[in-house]
C-alpha positions as CSV (number, residue, x, y, z in Angstrom):
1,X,-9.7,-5.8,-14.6
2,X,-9.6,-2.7,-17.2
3,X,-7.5,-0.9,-14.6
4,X,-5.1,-3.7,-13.9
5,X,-4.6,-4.2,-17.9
6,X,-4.2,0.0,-18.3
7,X,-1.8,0.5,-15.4
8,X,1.5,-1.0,-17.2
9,X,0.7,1.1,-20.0
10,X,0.4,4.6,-18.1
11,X,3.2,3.5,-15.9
12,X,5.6,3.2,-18.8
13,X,4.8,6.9,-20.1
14,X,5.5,8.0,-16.4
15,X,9.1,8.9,-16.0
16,X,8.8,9.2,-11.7
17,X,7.3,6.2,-10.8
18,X,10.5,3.9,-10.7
19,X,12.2,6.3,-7.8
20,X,8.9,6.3,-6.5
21,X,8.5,2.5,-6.3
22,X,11.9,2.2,-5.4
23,X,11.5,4.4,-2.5
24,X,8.0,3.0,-1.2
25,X,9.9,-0.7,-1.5
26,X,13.1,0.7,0.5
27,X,10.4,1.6,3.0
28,X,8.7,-1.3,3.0
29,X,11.6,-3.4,3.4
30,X,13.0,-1.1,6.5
31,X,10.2,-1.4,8.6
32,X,10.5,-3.4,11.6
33,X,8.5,-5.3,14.1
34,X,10.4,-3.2,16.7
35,X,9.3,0.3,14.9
36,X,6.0,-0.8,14.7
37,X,5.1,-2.3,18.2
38,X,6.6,1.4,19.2
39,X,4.5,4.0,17.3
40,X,1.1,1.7,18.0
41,X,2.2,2.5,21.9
42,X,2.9,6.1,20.8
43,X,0.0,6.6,18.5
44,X,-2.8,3.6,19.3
45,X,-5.4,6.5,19.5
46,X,-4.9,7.8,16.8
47,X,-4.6,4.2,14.8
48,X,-7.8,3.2,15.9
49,X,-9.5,6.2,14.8
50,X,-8.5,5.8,11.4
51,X,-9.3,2.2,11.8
52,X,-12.9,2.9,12.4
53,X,-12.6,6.0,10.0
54,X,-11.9,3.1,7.2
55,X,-14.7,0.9,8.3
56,X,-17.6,3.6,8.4
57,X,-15.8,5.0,5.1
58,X,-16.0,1.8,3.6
59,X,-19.3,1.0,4.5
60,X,-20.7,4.1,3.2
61,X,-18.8,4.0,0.4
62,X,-16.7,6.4,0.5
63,X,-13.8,4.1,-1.1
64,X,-11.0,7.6,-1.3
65,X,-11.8,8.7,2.2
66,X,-11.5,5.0,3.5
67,X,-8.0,4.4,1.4
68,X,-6.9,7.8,2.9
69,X,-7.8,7.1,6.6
70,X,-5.7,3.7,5.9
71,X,-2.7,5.5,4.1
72,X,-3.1,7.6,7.1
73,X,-2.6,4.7,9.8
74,X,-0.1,2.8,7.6
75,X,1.8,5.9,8.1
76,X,1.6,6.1,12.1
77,X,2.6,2.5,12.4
78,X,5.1,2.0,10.3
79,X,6.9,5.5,9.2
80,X,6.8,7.9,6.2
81,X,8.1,7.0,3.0
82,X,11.7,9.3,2.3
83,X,11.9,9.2,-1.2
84,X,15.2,8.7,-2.6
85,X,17.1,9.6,-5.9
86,X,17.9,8.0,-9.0
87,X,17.2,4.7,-7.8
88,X,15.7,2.4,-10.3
89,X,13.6,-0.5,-10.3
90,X,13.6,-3.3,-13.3
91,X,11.2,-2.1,-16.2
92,X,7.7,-2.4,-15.7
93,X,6.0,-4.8,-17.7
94,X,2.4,-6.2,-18.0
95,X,3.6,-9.7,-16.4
96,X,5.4,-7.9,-13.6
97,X,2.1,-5.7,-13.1
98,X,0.0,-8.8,-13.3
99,X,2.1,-10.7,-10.7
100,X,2.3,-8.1,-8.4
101,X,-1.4,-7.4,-8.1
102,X,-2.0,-11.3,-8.1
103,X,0.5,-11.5,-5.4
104,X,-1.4,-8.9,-3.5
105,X,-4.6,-9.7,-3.6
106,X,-3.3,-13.0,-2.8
107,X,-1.7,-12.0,0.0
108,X,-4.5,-10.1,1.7
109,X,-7.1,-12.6,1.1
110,X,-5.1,-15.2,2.8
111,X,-4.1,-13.0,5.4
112,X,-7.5,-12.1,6.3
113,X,-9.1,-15.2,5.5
114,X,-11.4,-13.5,2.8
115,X,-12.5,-17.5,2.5
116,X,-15.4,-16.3,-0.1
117,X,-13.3,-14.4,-2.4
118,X,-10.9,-17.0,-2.6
């Protein structure tokens, strides 16, 4: 929780993050069922790997190597992130830190009907 509370904070004193958000939400918004259903045909081998790489990462925990093994298949499936320029986002604030996390982890709980963490 010490994180969640920090992270407005250091955000505000960091000047990149808002073309960096903005770029990772232009991504996230472009991505396509099409796009994906392609690159898992292209690169299913390679997906899994880093699928089981996460799990046995996880396990052992080995949290960074498991994150980076799933930024690594997010990337096969769905594209890179291009970063763009001088795009901003609204300010960050603690609500909109708050809600977005709550939104997340809401999100994936309910996606993967996490049943005992909700």
């Amino acid at each position: 929780m010490a994180v969640a509370q920090a992270l407005p904070a250091e955000l505000a004193t960091c000047k990149s993050v808002t073309t960096d958000l903005s770029s990772v939400v232009a991504w996230a918004k472009g991505i396509t069922k099409a796009e994906v259903e392609k690159n898992l045909l292209l690169h299913h081998s390679k997906v899994m790997d880093d699928v089981k790489e996460v799990e046995s990462d996880f396990t052992a925990g080995k949290y960074m190597d498991s994150g980076k093994a799933a930024a690594d298949a997010l990337i096969l499936v769905a594209g890179p992130v291009n970063p763009t320029k001088n795009v901003a986002l609204p300010p960050i604030t603690p609500k909109s830190v708050g809600g977005f996390i709550a939104g997340l982890l809401d999100g994936f709980v309910e996606e993967n009907k996490l049943a005992e963490i909700e």
